[in-house]
Backbone as CSV, one residue per row, in Angstrom:
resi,resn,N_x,N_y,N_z,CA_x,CA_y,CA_z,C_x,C_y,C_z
1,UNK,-58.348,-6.210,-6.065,-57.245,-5.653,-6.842,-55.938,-5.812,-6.061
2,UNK,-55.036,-6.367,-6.830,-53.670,-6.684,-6.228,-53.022,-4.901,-5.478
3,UNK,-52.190,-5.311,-4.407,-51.886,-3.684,-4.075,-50.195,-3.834,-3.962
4,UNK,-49.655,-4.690,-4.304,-48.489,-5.068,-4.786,-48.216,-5.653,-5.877
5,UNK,-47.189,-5.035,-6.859,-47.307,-5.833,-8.232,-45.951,-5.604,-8.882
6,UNK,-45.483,-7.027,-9.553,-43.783,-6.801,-9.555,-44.169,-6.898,-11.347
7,UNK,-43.707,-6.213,-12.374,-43.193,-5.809,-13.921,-42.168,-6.564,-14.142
8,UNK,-42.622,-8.008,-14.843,-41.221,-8.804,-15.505,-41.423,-8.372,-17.467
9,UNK,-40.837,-7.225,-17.604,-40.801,-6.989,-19.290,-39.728,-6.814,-19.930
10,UNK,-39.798,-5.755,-20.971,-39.048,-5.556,-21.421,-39.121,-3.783,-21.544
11,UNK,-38.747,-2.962,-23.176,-38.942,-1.706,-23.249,-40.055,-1.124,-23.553
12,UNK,-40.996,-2.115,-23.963,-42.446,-1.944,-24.501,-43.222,-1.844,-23.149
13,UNK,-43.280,-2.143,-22.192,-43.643,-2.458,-20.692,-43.085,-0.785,-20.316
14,UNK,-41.713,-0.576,-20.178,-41.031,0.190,-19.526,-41.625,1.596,-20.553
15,UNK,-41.988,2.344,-21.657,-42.314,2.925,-21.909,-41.314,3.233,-22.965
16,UNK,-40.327,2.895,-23.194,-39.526,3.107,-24.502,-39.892,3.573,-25.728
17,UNK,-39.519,4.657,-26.307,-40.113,4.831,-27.567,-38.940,5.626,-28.307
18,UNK,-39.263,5.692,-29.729,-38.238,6.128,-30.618,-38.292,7.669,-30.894
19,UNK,-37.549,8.567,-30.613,-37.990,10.027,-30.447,-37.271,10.326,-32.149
20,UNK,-38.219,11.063,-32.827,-38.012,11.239,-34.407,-36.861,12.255,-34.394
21,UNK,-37.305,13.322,-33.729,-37.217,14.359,-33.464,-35.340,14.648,-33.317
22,UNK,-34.990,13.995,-32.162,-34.309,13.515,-31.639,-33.191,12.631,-32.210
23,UNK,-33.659,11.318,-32.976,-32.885,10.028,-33.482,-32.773,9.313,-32.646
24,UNK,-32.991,9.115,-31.722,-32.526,8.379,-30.186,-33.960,7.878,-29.917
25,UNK,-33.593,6.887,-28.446,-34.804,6.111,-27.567,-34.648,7.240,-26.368
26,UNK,-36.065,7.288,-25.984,-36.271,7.774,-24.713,-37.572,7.352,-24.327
27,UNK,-37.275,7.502,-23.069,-39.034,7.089,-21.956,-39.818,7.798,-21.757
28,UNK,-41.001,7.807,-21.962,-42.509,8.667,-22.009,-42.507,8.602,-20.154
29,UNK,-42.695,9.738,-20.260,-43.260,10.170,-18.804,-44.262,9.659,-18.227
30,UNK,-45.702,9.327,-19.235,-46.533,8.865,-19.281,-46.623,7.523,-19.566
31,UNK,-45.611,6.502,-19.296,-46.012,5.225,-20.152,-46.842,4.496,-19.689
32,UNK,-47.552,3.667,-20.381,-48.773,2.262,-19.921,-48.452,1.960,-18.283
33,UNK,-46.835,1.298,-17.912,-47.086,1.141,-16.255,-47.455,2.648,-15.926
34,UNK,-46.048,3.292,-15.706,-45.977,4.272,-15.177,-47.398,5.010,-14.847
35,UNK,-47.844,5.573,-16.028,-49.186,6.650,-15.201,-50.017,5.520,-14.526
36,UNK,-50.365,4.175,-15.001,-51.496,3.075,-14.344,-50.870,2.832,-12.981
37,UNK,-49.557,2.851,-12.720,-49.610,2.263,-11.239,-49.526,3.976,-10.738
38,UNK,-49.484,5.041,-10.783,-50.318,6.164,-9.958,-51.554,6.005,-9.868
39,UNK,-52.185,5.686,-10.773,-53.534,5.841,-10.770,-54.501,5.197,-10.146
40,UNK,-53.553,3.561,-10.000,-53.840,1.766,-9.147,-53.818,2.523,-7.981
41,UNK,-52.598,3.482,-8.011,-52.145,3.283,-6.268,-51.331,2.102,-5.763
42,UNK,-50.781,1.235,-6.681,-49.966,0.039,-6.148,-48.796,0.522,-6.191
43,UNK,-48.069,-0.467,-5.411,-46.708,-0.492,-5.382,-46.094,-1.599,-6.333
44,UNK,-45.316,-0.948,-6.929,-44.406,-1.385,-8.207,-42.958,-1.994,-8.042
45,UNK,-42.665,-3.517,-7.831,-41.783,-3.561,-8.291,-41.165,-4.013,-9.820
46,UNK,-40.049,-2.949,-10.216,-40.358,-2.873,-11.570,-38.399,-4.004,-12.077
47,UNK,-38.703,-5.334,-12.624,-38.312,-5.799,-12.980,-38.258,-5.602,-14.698
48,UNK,-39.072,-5.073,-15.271,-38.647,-4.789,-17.080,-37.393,-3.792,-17.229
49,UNK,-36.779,-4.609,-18.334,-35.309,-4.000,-18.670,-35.590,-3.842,-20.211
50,UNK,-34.643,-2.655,-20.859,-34.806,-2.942,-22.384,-34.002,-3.889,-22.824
51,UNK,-34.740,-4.701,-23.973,-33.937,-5.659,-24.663,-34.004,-6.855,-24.236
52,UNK,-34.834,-6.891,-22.840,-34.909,-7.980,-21.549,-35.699,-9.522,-22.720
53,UNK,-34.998,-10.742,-22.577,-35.711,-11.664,-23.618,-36.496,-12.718,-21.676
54,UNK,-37.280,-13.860,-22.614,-37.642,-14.293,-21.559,-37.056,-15.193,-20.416
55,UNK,-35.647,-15.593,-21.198,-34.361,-16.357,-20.751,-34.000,-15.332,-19.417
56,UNK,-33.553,-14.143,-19.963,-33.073,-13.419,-18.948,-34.196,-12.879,-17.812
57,UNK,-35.096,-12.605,-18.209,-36.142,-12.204,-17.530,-36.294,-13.550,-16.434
58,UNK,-36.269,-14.608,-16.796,-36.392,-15.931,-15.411,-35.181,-15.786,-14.413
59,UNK,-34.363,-15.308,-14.887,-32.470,-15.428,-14.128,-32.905,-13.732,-13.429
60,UNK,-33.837,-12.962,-14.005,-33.509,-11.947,-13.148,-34.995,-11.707,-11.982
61,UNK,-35.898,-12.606,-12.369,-36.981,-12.747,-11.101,-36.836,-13.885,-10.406
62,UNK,-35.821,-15.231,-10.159,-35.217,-16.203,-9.895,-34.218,-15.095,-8.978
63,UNK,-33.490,-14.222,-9.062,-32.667,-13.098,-8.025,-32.975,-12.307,-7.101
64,UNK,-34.071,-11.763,-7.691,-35.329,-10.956,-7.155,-36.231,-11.658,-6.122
65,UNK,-36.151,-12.591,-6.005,-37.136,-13.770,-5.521,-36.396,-14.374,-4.229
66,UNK,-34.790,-14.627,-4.619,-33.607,-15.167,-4.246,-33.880,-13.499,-2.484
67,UNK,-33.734,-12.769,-3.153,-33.434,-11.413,-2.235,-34.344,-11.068,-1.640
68,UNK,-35.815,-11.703,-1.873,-36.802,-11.362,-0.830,-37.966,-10.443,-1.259
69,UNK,-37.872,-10.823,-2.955,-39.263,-9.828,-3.393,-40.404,-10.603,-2.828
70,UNK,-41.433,-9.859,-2.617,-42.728,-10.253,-2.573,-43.780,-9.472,-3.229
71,UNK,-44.851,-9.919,-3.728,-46.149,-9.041,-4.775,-47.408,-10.090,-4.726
72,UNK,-48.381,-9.374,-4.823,-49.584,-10.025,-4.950,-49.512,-10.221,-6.316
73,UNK,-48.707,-9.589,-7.768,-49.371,-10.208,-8.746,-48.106,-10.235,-9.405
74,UNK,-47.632,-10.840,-10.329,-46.838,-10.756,-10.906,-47.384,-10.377,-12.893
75,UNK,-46.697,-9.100,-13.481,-47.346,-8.677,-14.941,-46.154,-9.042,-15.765
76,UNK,-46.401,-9.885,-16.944,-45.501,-10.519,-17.520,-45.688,-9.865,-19.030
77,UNK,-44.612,-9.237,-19.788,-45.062,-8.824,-20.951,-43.568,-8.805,-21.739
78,UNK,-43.218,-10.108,-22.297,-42.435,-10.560,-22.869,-42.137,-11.116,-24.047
79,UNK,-41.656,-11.369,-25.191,-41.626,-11.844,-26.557,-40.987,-10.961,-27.124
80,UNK,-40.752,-9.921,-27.443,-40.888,-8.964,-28.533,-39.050,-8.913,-29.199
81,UNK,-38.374,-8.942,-27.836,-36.919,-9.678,-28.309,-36.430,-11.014,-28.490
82,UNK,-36.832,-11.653,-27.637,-36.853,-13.453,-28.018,-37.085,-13.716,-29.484
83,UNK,-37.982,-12.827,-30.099,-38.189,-13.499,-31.466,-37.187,-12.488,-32.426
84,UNK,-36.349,-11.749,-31.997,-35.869,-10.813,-33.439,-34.995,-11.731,-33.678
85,UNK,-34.056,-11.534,-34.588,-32.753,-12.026,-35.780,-31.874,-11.393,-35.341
86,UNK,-30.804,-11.944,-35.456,-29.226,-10.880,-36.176,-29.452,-10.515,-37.482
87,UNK,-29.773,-9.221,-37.715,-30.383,-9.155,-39.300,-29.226,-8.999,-40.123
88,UNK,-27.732,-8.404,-39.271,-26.751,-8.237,-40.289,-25.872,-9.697,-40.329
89,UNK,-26.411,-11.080,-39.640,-25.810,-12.175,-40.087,-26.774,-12.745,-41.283
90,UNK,-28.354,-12.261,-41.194,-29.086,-12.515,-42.071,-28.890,-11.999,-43.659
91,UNK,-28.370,-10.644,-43.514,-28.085,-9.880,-45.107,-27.261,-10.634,-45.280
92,UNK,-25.854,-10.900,-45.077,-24.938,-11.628,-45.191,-25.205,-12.638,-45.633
93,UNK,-26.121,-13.549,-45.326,-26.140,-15.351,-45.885,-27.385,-15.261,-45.613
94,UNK,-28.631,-15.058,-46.159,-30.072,-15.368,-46.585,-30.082,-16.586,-46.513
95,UNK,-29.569,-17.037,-47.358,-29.811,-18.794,-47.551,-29.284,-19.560,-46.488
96,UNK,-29.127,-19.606,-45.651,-28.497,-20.154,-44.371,-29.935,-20.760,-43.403
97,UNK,-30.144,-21.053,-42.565,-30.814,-21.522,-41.433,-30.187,-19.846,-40.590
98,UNK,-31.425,-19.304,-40.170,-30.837,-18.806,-39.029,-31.891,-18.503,-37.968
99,UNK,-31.200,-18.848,-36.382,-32.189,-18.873,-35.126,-32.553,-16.997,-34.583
100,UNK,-33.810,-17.380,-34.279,-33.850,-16.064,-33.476,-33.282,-16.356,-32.345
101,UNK,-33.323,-14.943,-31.474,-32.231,-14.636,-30.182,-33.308,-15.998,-28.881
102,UNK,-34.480,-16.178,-29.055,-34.810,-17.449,-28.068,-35.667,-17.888,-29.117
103,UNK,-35.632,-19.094,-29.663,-36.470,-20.088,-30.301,-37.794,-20.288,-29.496
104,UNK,-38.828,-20.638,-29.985,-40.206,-20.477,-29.511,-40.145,-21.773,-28.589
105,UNK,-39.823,-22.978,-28.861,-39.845,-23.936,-27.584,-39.141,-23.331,-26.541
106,UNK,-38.026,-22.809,-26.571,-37.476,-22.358,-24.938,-38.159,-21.032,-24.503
107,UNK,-38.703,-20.174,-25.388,-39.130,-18.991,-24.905,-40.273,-19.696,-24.122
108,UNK,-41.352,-21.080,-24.987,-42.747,-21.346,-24.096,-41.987,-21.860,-22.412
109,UNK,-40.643,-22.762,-22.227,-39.766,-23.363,-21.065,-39.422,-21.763,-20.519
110,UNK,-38.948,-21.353,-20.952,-38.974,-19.885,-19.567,-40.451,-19.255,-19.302
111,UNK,-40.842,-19.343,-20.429,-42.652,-18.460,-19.479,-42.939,-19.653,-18.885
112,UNK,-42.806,-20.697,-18.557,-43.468,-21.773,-17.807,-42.538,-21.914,-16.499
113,UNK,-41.188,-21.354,-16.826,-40.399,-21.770,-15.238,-40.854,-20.029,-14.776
114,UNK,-41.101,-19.144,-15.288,-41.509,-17.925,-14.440,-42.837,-17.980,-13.747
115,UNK,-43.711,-18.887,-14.939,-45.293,-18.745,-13.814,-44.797,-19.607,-12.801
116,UNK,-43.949,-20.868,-12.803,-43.849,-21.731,-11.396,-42.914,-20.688,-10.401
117,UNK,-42.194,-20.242,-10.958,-41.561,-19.087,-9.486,-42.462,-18.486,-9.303
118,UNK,-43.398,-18.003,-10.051,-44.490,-16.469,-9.242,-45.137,-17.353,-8.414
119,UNK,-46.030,-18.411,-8.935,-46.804,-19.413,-8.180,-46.174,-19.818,-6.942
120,UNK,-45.140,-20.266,-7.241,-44.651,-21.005,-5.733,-43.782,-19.932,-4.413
121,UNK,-44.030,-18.723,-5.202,-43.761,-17.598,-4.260,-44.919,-16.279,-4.041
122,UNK,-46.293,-17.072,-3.749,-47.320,-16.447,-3.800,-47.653,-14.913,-4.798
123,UNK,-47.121,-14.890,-5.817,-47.831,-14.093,-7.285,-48.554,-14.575,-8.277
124,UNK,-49.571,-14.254,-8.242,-50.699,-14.275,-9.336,-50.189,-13.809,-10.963
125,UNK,-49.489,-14.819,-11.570,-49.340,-14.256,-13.134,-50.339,-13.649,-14.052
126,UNK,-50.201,-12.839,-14.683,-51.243,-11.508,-15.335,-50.137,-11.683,-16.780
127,UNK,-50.881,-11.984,-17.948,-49.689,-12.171,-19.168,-50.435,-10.912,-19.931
128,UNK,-49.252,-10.254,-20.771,-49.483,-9.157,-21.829,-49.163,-10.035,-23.052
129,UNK,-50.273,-9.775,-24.160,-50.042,-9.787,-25.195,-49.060,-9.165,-25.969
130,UNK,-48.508,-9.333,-26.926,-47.490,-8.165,-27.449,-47.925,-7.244,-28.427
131,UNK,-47.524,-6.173,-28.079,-48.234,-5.215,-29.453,-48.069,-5.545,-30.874
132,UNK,-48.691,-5.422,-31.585,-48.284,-5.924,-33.184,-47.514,-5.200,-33.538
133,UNK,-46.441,-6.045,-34.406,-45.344,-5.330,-35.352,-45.830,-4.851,-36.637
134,UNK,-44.837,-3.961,-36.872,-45.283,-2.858,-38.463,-44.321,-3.443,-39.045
135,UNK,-44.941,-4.391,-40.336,-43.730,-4.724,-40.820,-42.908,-3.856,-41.848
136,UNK,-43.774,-3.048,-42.677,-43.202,-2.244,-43.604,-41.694,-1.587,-42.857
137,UNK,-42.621,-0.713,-42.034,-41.267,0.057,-40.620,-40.081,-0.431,-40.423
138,UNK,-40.457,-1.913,-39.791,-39.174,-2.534,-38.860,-38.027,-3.093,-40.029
139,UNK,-38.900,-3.414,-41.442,-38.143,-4.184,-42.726,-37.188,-2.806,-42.817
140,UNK,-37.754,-1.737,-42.968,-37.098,-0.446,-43.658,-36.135,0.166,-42.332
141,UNK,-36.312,-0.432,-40.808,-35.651,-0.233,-39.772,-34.415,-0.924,-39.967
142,UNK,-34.466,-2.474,-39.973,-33.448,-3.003,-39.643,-32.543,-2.926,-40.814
143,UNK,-32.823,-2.698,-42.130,-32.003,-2.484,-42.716,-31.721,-1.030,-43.134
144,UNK,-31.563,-0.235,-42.318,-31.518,0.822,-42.835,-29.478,1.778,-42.892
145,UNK,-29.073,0.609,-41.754,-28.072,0.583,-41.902,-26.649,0.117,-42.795
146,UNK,-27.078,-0.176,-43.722,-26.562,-0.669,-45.044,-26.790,-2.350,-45.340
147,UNK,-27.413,-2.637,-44.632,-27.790,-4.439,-44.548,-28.547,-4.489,-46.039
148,UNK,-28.566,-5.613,-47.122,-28.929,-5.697,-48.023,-30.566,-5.743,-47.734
149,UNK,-31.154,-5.033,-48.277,-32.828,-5.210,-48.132,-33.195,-6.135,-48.961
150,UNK,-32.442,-6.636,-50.230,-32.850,-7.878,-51.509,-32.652,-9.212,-50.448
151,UNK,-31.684,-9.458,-49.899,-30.936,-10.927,-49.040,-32.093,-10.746,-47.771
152,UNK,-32.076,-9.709,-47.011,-33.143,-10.152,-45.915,-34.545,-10.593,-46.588
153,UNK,-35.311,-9.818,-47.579,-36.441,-10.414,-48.396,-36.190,-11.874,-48.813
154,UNK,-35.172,-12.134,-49.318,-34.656,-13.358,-50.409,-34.921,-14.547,-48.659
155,UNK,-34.451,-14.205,-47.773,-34.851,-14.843,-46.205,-35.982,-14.950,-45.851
156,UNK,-36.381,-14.304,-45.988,-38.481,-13.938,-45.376,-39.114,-14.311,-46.388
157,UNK,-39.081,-14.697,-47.875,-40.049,-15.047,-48.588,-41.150,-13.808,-48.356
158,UNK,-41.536,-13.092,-48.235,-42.580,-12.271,-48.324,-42.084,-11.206,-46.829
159,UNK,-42.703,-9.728,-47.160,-42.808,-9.419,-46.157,-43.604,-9.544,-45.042
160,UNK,-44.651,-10.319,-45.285,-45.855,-10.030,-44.270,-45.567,-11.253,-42.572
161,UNK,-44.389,-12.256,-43.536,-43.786,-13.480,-42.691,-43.182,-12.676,-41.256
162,UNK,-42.487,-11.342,-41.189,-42.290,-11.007,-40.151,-43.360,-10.389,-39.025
163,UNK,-44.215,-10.231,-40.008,-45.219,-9.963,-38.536,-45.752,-11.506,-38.519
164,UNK,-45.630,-12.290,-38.713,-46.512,-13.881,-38.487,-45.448,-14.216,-37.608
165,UNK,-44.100,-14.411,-37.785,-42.884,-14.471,-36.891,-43.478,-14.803,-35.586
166,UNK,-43.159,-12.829,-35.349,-43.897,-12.357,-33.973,-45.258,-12.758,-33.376
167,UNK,-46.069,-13.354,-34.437,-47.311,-13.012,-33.803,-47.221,-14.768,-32.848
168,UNK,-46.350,-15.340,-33.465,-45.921,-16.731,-32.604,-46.026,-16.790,-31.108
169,UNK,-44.921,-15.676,-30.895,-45.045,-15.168,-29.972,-45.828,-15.513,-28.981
170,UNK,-46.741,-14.339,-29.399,-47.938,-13.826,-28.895,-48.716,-14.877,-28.649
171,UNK,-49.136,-15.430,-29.640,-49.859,-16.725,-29.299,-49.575,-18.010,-28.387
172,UNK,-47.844,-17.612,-28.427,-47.508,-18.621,-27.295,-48.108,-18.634,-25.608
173,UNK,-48.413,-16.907,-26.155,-48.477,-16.445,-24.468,-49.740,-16.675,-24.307
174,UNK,-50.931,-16.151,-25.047,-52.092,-16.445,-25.192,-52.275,-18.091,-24.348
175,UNK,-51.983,-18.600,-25.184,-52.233,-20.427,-25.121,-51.380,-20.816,-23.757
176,UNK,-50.331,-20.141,-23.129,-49.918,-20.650,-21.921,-51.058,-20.292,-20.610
177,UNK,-51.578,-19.016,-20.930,-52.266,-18.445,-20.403,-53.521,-18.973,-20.024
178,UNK,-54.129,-19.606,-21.447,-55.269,-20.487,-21.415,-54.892,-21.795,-20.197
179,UNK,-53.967,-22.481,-21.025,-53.342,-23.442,-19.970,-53.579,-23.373,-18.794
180,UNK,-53.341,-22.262,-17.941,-53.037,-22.329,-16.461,-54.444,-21.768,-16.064
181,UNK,-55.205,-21.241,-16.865,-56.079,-20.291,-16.363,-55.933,-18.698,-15.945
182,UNK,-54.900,-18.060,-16.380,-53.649,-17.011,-16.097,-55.232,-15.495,-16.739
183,UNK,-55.123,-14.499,-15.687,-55.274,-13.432,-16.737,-54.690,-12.837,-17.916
184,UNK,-55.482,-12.441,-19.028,-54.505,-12.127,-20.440,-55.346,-10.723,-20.687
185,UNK,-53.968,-9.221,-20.616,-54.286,-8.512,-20.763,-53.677,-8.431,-22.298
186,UNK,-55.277,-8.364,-23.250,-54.757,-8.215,-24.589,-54.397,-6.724,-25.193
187,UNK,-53.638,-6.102,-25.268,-53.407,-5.095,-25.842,-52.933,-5.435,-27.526
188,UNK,-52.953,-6.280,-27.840,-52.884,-6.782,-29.105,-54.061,-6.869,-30.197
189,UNK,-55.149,-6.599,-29.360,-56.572,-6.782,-29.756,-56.361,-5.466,-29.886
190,UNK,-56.424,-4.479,-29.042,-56.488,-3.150,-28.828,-55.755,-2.354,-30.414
191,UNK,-54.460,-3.124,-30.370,-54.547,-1.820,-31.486,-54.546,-2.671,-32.662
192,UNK,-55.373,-3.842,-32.556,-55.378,-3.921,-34.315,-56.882,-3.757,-34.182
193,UNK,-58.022,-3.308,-33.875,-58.846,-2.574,-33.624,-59.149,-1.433,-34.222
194,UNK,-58.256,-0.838,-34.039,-57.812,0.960,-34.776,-57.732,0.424,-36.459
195,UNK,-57.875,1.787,-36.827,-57.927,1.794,-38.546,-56.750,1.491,-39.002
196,UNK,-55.739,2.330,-38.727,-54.170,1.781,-39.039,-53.359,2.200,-37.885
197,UNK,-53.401,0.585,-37.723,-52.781,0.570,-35.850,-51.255,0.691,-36.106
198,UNK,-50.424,0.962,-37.168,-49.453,1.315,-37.579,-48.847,2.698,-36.941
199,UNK,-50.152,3.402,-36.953,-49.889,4.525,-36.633,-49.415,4.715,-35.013
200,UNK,-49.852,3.704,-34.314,-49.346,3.791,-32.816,-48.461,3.308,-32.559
201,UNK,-47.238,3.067,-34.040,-45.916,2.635,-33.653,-45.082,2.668,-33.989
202,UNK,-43.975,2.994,-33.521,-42.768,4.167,-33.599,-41.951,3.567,-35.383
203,UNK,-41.496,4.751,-35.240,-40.489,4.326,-36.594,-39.851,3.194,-36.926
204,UNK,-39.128,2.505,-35.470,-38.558,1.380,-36.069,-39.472,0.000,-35.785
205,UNK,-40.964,0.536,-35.842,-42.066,-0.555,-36.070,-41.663,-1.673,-34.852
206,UNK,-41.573,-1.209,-33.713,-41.503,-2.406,-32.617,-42.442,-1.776,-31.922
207,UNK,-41.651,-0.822,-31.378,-42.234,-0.034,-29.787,-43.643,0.850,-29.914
208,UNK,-44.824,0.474,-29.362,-45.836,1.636,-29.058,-45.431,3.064,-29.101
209,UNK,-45.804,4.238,-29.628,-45.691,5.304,-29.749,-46.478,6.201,-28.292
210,UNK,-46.317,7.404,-28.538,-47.381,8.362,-27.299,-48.814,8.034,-27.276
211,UNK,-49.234,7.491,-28.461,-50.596,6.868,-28.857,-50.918,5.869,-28.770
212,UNK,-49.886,4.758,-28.384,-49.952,3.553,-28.766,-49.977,3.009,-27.261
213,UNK,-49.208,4.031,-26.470,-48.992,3.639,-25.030,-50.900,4.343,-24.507
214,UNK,-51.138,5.361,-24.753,-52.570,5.523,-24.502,-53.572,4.307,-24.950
215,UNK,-53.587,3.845,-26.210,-54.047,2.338,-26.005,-53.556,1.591,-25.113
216,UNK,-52.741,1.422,-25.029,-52.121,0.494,-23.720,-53.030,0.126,-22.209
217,UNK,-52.528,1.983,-22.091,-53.448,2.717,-20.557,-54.809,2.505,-20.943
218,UNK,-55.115,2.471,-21.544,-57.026,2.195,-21.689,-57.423,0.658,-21.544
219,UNK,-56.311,-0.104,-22.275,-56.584,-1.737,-22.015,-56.478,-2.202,-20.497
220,UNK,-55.283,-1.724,-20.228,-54.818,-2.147,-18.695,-56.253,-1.503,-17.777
221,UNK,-56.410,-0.431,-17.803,-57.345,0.754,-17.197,-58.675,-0.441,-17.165
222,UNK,-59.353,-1.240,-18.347,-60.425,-1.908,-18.851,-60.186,-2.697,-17.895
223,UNK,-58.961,-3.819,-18.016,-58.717,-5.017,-17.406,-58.726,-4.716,-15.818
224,UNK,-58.366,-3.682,-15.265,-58.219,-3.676,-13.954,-59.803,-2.956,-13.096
225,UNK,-60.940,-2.770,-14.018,-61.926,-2.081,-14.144,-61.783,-0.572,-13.311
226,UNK,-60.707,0.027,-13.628,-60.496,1.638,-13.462,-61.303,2.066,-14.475
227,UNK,-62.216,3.433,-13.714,-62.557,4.427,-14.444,-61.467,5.084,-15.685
228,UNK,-61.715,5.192,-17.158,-60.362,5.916,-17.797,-60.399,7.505,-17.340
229,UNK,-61.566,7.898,-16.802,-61.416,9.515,-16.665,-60.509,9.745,-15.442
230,UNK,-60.387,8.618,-14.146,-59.260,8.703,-13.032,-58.328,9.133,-13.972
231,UNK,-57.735,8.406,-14.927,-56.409,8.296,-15.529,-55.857,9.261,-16.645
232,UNK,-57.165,10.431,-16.915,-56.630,11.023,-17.819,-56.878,10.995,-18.922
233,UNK,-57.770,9.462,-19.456,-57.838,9.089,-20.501,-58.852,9.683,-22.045
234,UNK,-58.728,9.963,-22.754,-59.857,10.132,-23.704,-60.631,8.831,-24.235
235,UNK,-61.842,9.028,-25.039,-62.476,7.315,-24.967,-62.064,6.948,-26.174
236,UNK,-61.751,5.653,-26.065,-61.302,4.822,-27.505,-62.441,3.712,-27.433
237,UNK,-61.957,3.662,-29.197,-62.634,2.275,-29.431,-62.141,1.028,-28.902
């Protein structure tokens, strides 16, 4: 088991979640890293930022690297912004061509220049799947701010196209993973598993919920063969 380990993510990694209650984002005390590296006992360096795409994520472990990080493993859990829209250039002109924030060929060119920095600076790449998107949620999220909900549909041809979007993604990472021979911690399996894995994710259908991050901790917990009772855990399917 690695006893150094550097976090290249984003807010899904970092524990981000949508507080109802509230209206706002805030961080679970408990999130997927957070309670797992008490529980590892490793040392964390924690490179995930919110909003972090995989462009920026290479420019900011390319710095990190530059300054003298070192880790036995490097945990990569990236996609989930690379693939969104400008949804209010989308209401606006449906009928247009429009790019997500990293197109899937350069998102696969940055996960491939990050495994060669971890590699050629002795880290073992470990890839996360991405959690599945709710599309009902995130459709009724992003436009909830007066963006036409008819023009973003009239764009997507169906709703179900935005979770296929994302799941691109995912599969990109999967298949790079295969490629190199890379560990793949699927938490993507994990909650479409559950009856309605919807339920482990927050209102605006991106981010894992308090439940969703406990799937999380049970996958990671599996993959790293930790006991879940060290961690707190109750047993899931």
């Amino acid at each position: 088991m690695p006893e150094e380990v550097c976090v290249l993510g984003d807010s899904v990694i970092l524990g981000v979640v949508y507080d109802e209650d509230r209206g706002r984002y805030s961080v679970l005390r408990d999130g997927a890293v957070t309670s797992l590296t008490r529980g590892l006992g490793m040392r964390v360096h924690n490179l995930a930022r919110m909003g972090q795409t995989s462009v920026e994520a290479r420019a900011r472990l390319e710095d990190a690297i530059r300054e003298g990080l070192k880790a036995d493993s490097l945990l990569i859990e990236l996609g989930g912004n690379d693939c969104d829209f400008n949804w209010a250039e989308v209401g606006a002109d449906p009928d247009s061509d429009h790019s997500p924030r990293i197109p899937v060929p350069v998102f696969k060119d940055a996960m491939a220049d990050i495994v060669r920095m971890a590699a050629s600076n002795g880290m073992a790449p470990i890839f996360f799947t991405l959690p599945p998107l709710a599309p009902d949620k995130f459709f009724d999220w992003v436009t909830k701010d007066g963006i036409s909900k008819e023009n973003v549909m009239r764009f997507l041809g169906d709703l179900s196209r935005i979770y296929r979007w994302q799941e691109l993604y995912s599969l990109a990472v999967m298949k790079l993973a295969s490629e190199i021979g890379a560990p793949l911690i699927d938490i993507r399996e994990r909650f479409l598993m559950q009856k309605n894995y919807e339920d482990a994710i927050c209102l605006d259908g991106i981010h894992p919920n308090a439940g969703g991050h406990t799937l999380m901790k049970k996958t990671i917990s599996d993959f790293f063969g930790i006991r879940s009772a060290r961690l707190g855990l109750p047993a899931l399917a």
